[in-house]
N, C-alpha and C positions, 0 to 999 in steps of 0.2 A: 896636326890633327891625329893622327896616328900615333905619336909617343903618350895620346891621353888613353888608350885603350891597351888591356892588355896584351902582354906579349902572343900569347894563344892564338889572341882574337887580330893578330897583323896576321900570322901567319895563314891563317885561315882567309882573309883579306886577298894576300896576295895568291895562294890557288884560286879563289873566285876571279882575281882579275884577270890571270892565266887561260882561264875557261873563256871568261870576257871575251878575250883579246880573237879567242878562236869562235865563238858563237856566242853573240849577245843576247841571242834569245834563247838558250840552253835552259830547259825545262828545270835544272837545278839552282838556276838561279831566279826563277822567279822575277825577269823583268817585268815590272808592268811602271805606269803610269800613278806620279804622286802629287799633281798637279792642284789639288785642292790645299795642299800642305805647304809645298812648293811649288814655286808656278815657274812651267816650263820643265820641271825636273823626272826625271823617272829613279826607280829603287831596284835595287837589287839587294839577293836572299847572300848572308855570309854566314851566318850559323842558324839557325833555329832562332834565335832572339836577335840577333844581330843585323841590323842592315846597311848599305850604302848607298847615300844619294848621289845622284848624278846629272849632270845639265851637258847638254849635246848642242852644240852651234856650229854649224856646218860639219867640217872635218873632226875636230878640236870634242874633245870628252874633260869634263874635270868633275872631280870626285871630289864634290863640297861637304859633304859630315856621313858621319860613321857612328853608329851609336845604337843602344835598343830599340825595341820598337818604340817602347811608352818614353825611353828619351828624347824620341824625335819626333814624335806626336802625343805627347800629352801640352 
């Protein structure tokens, strides 16, 4: 998932996930609910255009697609 995005946009990735790991609801990242799109899933903010989805089951986090806005909803 990751090697299709550019370099920039991993790195930027991984300080988002950094932030993640310490407050998931850090006002910088814009968690909210994407559940019309993906069911069960929520998004987070990676650049400006950029988001990552994400599905949460119990303990367990996995970061299913990464991509623009209009890649991941259009």
């Amino acid at each position: 998932m990751l090697k299709k995005i550019p370099l920039k946009i991993q790195e930027h990735f991984f300080e988002r996930l950094n932030l993640f790991t310490e407050d998931q609801y850090n006002v910088l990242l814009n968690n909210h609910s994407v559940d019309k799109a993906y069911a069960e899933c929520r998004s987070i903010n990676i650049t400006g255009d950029y988001r990552a989805i994400f599905k949460k089951e119990e303990s367990i986090i996995a970061f299913i697609k990464i991509g623009t806005h209009s890649e991941l909803y259009s």
